[in-house]
mmCIF entry with sequence, helices, sheets and N, C-alpha, C, O atoms, coordinates in Angstrom:
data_MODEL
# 
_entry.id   MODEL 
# 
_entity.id                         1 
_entity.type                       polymer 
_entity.pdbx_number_of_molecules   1 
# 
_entity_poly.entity_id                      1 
_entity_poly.type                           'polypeptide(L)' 
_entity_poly.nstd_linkage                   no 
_entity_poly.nstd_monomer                   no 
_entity_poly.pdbx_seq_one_letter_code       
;(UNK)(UNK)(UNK)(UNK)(UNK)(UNK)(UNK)(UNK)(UNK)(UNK)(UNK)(UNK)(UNK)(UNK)(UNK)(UNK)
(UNK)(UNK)(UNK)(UNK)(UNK)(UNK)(UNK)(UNK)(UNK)(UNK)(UNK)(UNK)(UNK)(UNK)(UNK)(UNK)
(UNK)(UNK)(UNK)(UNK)(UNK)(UNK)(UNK)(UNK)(UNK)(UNK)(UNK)(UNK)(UNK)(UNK)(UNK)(UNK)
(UNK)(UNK)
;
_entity_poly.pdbx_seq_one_letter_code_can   XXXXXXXXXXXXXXXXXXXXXXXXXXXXXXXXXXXXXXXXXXXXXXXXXX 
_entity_poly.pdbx_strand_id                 A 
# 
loop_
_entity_poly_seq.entity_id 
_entity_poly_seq.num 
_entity_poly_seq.mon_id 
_entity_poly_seq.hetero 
1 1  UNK n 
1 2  UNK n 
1 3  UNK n 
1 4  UNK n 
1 5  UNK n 
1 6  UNK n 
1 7  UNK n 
1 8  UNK n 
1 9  UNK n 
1 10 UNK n 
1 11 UNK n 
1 12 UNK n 
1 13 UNK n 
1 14 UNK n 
1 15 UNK n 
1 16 UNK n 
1 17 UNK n 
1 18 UNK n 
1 19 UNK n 
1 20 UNK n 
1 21 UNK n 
1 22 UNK n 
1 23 UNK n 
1 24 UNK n 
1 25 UNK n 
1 26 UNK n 
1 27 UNK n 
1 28 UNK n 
1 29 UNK n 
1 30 UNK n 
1 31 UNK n 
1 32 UNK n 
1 33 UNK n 
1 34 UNK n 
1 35 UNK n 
1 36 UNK n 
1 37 UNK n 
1 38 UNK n 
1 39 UNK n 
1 40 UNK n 
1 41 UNK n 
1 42 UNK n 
1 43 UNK n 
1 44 UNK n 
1 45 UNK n 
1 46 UNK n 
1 47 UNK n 
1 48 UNK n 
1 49 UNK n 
1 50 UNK n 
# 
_struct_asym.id          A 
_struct_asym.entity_id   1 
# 
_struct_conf.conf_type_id            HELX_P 
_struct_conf.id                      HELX_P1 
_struct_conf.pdbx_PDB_helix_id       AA1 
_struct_conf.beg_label_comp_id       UNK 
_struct_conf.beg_label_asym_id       A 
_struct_conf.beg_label_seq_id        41 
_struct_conf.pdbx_beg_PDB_ins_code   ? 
_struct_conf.end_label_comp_id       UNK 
_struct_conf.end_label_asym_id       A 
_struct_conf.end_label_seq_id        43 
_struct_conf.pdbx_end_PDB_ins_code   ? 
_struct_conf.beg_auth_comp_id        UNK 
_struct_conf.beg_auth_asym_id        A 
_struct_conf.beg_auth_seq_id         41 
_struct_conf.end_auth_comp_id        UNK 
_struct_conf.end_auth_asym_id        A 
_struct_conf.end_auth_seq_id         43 
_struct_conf.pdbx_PDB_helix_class    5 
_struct_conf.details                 ? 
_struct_conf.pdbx_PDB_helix_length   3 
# 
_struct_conf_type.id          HELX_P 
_struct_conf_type.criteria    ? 
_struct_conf_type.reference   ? 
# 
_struct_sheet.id               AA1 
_struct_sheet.type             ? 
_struct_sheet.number_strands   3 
_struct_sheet.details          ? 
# 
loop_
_struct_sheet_order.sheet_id 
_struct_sheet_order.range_id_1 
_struct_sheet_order.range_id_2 
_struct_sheet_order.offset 
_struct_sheet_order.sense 
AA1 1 2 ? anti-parallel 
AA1 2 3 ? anti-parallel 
# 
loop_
_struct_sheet_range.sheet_id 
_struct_sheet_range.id 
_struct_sheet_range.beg_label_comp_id 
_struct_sheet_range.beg_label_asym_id 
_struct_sheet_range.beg_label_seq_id 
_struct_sheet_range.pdbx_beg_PDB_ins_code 
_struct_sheet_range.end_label_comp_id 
_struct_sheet_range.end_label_asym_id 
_struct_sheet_range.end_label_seq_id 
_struct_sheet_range.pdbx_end_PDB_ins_code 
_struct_sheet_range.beg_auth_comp_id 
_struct_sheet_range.beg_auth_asym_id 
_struct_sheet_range.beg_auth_seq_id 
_struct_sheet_range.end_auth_comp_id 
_struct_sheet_range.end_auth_asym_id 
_struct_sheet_range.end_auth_seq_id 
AA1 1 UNK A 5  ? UNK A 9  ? UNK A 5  UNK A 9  
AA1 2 UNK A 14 ? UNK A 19 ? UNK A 14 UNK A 19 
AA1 3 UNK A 24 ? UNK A 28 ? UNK A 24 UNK A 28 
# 
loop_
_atom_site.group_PDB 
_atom_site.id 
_atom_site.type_symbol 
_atom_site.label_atom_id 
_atom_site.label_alt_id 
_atom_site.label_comp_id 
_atom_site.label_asym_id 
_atom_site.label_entity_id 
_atom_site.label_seq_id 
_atom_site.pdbx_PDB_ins_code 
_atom_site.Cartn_x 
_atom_site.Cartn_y 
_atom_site.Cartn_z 
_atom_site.occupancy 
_atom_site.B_iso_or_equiv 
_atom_site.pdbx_formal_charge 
_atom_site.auth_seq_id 
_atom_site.auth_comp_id 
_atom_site.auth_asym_id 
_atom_site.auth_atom_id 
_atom_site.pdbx_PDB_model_num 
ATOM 1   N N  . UNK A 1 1  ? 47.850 -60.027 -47.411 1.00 0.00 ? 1  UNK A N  1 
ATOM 2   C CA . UNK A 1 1  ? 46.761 -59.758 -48.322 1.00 0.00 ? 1  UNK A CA 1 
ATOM 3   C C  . UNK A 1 1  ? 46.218 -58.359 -48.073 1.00 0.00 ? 1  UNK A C  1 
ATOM 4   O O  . UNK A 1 1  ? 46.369 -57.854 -46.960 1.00 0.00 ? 1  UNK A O  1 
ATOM 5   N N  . UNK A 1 2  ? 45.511 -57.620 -49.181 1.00 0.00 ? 2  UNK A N  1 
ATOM 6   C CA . UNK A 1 2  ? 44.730 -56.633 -49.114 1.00 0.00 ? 2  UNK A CA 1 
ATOM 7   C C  . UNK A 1 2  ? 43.875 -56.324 -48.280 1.00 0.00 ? 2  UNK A C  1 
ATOM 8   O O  . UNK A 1 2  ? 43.874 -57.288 -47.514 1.00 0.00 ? 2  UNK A O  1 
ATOM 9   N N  . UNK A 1 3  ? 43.202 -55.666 -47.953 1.00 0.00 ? 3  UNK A N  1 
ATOM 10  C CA . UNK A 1 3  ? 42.648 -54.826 -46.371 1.00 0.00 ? 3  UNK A CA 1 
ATOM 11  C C  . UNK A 1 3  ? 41.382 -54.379 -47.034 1.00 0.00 ? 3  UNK A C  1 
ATOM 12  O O  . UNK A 1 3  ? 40.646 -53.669 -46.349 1.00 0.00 ? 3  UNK A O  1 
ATOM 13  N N  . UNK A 1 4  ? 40.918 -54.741 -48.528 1.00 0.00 ? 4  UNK A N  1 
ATOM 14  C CA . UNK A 1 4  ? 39.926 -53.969 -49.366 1.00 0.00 ? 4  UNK A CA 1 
ATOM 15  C C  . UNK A 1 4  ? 39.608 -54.583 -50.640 1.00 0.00 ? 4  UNK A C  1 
ATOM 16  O O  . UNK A 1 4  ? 40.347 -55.126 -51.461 1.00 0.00 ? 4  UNK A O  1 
ATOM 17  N N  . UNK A 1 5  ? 38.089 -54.343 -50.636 1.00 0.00 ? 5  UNK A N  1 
ATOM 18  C CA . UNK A 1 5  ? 38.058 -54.377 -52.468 1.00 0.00 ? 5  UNK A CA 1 
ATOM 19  C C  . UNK A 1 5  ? 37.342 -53.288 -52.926 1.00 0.00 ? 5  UNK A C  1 
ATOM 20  O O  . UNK A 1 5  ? 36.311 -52.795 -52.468 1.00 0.00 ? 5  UNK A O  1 
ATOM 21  N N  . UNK A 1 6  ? 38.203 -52.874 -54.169 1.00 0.00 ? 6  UNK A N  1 
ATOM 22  C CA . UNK A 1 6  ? 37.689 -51.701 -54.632 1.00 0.00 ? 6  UNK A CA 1 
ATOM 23  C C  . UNK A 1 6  ? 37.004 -52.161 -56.125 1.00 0.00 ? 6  UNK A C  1 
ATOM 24  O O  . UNK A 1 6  ? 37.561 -52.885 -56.951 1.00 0.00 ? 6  UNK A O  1 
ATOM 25  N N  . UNK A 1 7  ? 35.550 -51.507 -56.265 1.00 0.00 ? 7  UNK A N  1 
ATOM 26  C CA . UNK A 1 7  ? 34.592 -51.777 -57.490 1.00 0.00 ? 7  UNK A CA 1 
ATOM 27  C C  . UNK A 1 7  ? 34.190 -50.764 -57.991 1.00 0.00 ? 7  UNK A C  1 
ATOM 28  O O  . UNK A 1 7  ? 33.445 -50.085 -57.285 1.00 0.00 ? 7  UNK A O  1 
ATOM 29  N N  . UNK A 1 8  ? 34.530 -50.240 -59.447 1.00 0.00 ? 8  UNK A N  1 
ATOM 30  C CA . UNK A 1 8  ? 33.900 -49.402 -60.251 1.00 0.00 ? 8  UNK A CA 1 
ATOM 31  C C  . UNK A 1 8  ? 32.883 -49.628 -60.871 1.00 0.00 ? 8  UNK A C  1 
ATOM 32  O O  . UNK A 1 8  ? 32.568 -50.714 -61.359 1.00 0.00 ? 8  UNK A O  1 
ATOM 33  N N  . UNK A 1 9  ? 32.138 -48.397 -60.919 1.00 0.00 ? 9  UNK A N  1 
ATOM 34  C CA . UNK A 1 9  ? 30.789 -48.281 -61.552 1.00 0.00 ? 9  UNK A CA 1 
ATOM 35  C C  . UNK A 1 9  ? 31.062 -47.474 -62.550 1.00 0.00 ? 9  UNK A C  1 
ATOM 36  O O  . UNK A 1 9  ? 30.696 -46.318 -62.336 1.00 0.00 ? 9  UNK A O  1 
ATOM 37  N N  . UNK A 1 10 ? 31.556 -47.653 -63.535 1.00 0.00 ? 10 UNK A N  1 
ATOM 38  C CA . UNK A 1 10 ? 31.706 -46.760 -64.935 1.00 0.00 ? 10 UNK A CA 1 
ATOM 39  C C  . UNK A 1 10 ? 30.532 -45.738 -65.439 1.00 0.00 ? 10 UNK A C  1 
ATOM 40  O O  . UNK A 1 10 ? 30.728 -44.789 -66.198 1.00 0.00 ? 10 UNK A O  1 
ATOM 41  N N  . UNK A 1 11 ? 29.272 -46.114 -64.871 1.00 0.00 ? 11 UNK A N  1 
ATOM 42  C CA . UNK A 1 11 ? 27.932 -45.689 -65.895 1.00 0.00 ? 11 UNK A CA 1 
ATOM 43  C C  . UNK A 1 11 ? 27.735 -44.815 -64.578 1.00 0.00 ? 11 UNK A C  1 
ATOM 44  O O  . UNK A 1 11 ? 27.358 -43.682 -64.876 1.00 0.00 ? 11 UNK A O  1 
ATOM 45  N N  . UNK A 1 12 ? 27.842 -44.960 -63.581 1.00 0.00 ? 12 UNK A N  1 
ATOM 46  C CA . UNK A 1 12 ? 27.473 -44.329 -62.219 1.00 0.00 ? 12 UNK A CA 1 
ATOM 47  C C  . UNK A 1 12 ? 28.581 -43.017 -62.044 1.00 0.00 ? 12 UNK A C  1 
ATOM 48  O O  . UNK A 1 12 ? 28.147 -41.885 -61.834 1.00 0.00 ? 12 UNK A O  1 
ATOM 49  N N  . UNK A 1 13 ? 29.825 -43.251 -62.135 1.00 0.00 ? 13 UNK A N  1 
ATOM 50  C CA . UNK A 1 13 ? 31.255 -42.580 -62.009 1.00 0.00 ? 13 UNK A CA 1 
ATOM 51  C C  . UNK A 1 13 ? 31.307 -42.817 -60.730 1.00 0.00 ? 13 UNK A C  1 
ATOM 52  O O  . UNK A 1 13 ? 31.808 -41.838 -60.175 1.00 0.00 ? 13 UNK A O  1 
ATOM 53  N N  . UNK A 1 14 ? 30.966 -43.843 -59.807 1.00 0.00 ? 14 UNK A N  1 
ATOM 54  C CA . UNK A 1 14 ? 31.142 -44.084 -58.842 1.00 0.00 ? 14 UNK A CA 1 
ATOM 55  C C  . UNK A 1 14 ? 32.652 -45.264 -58.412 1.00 0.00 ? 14 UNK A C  1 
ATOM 56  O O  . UNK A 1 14 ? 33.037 -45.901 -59.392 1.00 0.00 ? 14 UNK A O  1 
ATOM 57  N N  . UNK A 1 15 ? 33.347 -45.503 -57.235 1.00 0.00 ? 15 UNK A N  1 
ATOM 58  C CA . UNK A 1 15 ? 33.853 -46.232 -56.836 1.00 0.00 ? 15 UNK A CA 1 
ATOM 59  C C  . UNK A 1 15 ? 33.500 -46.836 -55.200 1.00 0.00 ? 15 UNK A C  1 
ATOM 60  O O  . UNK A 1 15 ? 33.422 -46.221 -54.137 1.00 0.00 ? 15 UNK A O  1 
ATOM 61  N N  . UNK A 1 16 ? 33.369 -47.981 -55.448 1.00 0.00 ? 16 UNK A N  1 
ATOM 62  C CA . UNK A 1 16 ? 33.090 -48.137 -53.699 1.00 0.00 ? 16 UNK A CA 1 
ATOM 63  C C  . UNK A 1 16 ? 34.068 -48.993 -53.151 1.00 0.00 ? 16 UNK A C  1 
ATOM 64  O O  . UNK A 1 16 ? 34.691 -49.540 -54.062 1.00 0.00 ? 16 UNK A O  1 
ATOM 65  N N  . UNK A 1 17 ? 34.424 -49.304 -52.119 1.00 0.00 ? 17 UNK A N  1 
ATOM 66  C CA . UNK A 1 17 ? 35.487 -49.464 -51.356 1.00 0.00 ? 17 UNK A CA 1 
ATOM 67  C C  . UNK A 1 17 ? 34.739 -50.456 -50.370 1.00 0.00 ? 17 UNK A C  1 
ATOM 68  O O  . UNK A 1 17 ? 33.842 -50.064 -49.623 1.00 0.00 ? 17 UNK A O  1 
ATOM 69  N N  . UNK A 1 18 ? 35.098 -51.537 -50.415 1.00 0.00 ? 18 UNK A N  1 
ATOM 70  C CA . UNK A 1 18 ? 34.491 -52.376 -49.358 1.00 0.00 ? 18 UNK A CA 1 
ATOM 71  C C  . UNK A 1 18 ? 35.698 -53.576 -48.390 1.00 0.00 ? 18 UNK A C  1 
ATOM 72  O O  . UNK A 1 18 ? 36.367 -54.337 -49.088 1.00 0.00 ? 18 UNK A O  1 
ATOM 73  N N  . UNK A 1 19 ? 35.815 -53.618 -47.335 1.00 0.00 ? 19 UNK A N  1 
ATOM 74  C CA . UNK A 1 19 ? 36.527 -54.508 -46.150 1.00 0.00 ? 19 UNK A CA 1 
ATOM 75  C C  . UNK A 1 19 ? 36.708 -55.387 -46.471 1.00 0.00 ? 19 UNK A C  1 
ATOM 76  O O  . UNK A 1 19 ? 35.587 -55.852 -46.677 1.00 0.00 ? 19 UNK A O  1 
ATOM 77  N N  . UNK A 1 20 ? 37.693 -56.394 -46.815 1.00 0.00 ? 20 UNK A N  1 
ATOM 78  C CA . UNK A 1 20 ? 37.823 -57.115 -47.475 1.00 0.00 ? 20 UNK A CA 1 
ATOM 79  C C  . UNK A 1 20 ? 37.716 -58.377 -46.660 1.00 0.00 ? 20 UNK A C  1 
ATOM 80  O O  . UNK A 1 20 ? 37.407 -59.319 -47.390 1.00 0.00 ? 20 UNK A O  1 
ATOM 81  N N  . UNK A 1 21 ? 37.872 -58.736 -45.336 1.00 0.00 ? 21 UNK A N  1 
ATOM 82  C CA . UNK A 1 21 ? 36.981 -59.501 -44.621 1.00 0.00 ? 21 UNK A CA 1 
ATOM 83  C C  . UNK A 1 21 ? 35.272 -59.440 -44.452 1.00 0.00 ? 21 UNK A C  1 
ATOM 84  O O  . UNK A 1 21 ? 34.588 -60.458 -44.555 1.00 0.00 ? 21 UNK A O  1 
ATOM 85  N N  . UNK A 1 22 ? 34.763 -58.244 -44.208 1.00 0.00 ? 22 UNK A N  1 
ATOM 86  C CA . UNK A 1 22 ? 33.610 -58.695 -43.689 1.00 0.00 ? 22 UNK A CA 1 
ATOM 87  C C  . UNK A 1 22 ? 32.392 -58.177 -45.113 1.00 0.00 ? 22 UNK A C  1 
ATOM 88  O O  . UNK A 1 22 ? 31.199 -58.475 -45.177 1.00 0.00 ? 22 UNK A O  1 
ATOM 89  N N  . UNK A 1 23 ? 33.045 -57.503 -45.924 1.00 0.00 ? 23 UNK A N  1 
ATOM 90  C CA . UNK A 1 23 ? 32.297 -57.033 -47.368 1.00 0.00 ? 23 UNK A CA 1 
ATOM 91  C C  . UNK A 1 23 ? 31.352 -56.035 -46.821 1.00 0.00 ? 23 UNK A C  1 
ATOM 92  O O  . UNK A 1 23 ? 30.170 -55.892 -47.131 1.00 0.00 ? 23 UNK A O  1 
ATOM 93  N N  . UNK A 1 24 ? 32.032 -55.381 -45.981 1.00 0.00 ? 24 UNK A N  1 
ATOM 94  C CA . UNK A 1 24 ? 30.868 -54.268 -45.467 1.00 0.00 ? 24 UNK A CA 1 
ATOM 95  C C  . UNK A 1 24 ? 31.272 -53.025 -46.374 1.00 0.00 ? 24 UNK A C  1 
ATOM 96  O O  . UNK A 1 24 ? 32.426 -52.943 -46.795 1.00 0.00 ? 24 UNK A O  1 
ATOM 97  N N  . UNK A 1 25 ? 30.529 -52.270 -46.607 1.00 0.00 ? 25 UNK A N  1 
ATOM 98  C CA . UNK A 1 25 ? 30.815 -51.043 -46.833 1.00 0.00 ? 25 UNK A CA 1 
ATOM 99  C C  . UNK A 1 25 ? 31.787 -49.903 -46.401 1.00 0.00 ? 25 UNK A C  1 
ATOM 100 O O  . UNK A 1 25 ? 31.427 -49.223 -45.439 1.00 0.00 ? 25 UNK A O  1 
ATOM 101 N N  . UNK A 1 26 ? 32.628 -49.700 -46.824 1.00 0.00 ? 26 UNK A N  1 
ATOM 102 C CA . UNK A 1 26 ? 33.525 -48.715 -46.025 1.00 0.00 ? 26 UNK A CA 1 
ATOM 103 C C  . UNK A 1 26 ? 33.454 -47.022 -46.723 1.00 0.00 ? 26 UNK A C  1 
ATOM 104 O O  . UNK A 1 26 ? 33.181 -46.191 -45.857 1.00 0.00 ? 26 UNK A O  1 
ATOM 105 N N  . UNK A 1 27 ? 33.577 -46.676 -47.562 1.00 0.00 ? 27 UNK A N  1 
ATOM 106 C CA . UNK A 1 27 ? 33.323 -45.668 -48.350 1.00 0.00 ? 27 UNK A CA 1 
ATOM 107 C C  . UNK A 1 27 ? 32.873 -45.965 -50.118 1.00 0.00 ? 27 UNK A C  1 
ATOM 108 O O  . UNK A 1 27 ? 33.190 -46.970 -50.754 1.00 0.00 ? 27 UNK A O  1 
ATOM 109 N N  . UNK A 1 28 ? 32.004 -44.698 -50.680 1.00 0.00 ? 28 UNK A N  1 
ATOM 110 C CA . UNK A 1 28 ? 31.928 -44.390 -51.831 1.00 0.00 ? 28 UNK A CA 1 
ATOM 111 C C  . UNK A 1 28 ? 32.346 -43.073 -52.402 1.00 0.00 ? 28 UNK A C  1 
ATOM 112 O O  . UNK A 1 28 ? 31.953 -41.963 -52.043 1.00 0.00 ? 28 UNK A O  1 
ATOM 113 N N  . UNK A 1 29 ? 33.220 -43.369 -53.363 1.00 0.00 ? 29 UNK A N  1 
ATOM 114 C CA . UNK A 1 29 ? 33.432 -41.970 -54.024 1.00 0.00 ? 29 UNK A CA 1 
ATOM 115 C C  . UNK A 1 29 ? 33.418 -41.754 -55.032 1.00 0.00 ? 29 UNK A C  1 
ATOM 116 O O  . UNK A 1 29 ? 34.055 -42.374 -55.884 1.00 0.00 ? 29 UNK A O  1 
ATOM 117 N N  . UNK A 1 30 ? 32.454 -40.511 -55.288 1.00 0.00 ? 30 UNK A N  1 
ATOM 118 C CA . UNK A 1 30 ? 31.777 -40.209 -56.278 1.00 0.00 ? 30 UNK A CA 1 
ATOM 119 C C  . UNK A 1 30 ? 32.141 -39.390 -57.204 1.00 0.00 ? 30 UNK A C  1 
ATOM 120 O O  . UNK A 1 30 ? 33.249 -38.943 -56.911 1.00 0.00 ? 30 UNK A O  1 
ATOM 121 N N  . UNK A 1 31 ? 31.727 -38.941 -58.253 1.00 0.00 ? 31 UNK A N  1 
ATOM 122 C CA . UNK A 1 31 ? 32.574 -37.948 -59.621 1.00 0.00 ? 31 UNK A CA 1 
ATOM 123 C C  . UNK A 1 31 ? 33.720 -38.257 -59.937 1.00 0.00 ? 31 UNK A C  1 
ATOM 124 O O  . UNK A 1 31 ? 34.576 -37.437 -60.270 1.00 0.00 ? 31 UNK A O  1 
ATOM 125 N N  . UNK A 1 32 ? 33.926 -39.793 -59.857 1.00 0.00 ? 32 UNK A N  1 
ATOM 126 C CA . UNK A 1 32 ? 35.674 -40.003 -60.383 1.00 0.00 ? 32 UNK A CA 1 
ATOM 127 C C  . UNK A 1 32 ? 35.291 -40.794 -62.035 1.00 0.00 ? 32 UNK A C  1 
ATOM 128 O O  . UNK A 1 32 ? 34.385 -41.557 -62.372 1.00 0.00 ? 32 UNK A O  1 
ATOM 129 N N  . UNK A 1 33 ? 36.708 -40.053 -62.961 1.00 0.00 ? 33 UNK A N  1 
ATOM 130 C CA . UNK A 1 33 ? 36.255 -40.928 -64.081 1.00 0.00 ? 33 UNK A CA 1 
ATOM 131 C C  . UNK A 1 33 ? 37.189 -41.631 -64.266 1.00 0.00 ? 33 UNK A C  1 
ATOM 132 O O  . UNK A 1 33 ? 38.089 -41.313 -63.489 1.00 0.00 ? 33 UNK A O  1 
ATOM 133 N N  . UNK A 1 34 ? 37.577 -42.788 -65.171 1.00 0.00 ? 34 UNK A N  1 
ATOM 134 C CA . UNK A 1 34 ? 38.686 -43.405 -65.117 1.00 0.00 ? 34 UNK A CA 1 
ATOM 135 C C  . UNK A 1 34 ? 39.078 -44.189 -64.134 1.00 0.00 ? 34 UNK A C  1 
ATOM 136 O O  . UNK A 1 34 ? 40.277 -44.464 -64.187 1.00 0.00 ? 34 UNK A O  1 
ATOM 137 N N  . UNK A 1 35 ? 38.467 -44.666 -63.220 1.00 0.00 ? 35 UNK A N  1 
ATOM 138 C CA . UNK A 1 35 ? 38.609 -45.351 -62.364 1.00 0.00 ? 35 UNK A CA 1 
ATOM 139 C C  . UNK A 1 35 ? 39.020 -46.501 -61.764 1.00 0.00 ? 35 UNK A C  1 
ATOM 140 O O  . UNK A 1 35 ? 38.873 -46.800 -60.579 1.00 0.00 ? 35 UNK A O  1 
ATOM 141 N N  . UNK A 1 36 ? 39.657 -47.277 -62.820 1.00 0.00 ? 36 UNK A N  1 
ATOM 142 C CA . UNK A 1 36 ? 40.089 -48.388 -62.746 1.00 0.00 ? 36 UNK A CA 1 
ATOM 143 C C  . UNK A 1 36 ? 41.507 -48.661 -62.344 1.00 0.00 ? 36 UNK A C  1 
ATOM 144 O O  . UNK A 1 36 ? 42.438 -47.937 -62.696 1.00 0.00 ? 36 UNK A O  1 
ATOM 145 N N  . UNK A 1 37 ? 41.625 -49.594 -61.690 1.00 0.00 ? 37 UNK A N  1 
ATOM 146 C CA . UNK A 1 37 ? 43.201 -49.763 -61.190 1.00 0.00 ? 37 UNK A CA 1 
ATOM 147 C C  . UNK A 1 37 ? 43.475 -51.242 -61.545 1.00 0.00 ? 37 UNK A C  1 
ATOM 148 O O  . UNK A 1 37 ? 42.604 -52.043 -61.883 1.00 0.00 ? 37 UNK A O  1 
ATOM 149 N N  . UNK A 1 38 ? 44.685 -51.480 -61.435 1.00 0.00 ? 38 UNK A N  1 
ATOM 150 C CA . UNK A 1 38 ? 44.917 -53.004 -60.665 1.00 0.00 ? 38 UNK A CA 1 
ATOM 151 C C  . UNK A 1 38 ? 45.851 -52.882 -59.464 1.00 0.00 ? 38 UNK A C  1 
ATOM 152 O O  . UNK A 1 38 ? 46.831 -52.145 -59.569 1.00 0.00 ? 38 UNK A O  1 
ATOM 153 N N  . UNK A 1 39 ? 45.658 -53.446 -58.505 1.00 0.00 ? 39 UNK A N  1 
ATOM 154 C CA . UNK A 1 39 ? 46.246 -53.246 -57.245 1.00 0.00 ? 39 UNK A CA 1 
ATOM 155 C C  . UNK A 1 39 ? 47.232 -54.327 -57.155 1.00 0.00 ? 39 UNK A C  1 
ATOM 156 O O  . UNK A 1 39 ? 46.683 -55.377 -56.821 1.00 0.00 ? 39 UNK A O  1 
ATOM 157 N N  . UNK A 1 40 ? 48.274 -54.419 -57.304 1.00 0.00 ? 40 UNK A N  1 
ATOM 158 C CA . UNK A 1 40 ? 49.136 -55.579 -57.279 1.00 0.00 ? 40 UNK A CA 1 
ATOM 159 C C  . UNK A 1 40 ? 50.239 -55.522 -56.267 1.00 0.00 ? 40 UNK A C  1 
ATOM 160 O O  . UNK A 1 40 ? 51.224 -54.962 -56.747 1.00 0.00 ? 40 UNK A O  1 
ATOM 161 N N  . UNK A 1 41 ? 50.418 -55.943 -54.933 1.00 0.00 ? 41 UNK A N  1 
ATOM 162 C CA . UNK A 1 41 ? 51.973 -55.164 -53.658 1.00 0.00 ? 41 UNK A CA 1 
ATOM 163 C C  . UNK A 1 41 ? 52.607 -56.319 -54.343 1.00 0.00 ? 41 UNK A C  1 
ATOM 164 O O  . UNK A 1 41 ? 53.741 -56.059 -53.943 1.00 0.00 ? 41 UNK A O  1 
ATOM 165 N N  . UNK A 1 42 ? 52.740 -57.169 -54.912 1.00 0.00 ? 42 UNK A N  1 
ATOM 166 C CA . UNK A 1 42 ? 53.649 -58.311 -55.154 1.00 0.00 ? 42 UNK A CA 1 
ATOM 167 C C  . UNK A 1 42 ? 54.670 -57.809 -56.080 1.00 0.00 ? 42 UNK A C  1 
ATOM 168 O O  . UNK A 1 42 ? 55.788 -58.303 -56.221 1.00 0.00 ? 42 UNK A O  1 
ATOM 169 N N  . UNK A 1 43 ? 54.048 -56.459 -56.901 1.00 0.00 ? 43 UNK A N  1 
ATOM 170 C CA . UNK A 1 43 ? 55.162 -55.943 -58.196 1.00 0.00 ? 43 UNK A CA 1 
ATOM 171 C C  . UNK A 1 43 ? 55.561 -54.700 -57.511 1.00 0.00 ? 43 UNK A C  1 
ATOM 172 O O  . UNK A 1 43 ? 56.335 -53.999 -58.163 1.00 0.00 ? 43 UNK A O  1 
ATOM 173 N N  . UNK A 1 44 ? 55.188 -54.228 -56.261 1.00 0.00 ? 44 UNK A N  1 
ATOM 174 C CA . UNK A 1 44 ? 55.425 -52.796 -55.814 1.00 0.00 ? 44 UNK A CA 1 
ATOM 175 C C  . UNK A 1 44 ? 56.861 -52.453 -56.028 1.00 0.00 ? 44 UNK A C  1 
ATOM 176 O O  . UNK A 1 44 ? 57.145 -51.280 -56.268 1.00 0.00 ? 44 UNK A O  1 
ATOM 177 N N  . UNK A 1 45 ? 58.122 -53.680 -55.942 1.00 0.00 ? 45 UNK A N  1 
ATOM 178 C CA . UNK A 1 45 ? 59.338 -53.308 -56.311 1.00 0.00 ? 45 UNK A CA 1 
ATOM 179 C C  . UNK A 1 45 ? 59.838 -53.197 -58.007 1.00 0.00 ? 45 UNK A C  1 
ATOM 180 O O  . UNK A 1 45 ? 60.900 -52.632 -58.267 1.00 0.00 ? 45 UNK A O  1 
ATOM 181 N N  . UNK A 1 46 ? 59.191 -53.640 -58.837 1.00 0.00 ? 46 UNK A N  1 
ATOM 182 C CA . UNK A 1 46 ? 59.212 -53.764 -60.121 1.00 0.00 ? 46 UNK A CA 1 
ATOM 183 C C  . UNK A 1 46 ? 59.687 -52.591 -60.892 1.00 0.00 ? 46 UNK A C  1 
ATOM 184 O O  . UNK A 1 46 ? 58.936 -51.617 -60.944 1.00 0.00 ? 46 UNK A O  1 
ATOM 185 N N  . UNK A 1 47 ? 60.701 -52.556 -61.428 1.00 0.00 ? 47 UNK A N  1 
ATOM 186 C CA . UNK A 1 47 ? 60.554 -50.998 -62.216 1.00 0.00 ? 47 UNK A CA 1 
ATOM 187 C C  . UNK A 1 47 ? 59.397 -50.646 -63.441 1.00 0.00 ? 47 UNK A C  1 
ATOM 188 O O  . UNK A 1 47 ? 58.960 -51.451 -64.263 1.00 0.00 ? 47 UNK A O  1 
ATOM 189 N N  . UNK A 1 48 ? 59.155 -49.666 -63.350 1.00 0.00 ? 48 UNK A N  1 
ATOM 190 C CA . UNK A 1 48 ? 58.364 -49.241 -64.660 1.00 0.00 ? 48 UNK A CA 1 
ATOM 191 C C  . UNK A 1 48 ? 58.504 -49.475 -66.091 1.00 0.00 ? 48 UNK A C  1 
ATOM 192 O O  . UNK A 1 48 ? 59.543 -49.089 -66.627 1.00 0.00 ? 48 UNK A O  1 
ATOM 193 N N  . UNK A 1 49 ? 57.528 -50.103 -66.849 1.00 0.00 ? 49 UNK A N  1 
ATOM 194 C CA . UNK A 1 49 ? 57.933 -50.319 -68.259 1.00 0.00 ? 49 UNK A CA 1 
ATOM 195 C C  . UNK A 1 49 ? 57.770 -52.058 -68.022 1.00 0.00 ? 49 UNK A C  1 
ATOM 196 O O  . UNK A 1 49 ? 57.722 -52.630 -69.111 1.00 0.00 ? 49 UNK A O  1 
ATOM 197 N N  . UNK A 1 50 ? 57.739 -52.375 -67.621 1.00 0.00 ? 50 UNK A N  1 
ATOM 198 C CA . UNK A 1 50 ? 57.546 -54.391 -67.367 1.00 0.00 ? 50 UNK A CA 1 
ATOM 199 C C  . UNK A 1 50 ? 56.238 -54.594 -67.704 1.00 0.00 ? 50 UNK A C  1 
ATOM 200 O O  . UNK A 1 50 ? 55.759 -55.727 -67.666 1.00 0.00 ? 50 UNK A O  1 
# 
């Protein structure tokens, strides 16, 4: 499993990054736009276009 959860703030342009055991804070980073991902390692071998 993942090591993190990452949460965008669209209205903020913020992203924060939090431990995915203990939900502590680990970093925020700021002035990003577009920020959204999906984090998936289960498709990391997948080719592109699926």
């Amino acid at each position: 499993m993942g090591g993190f959860v990452y949460v965008s703030d669209w209205q903020g342009n913020v992203a924060h990054v939090y431990d995915a055991e203990t939900l502590e804070d680990v970093v925020e980073i700021s002035g990003v736009t577009t920020h959204t991902v999906v984090f998936n390692t289960g498709r990391r071998h997948e080719q592109l276009g699926h």
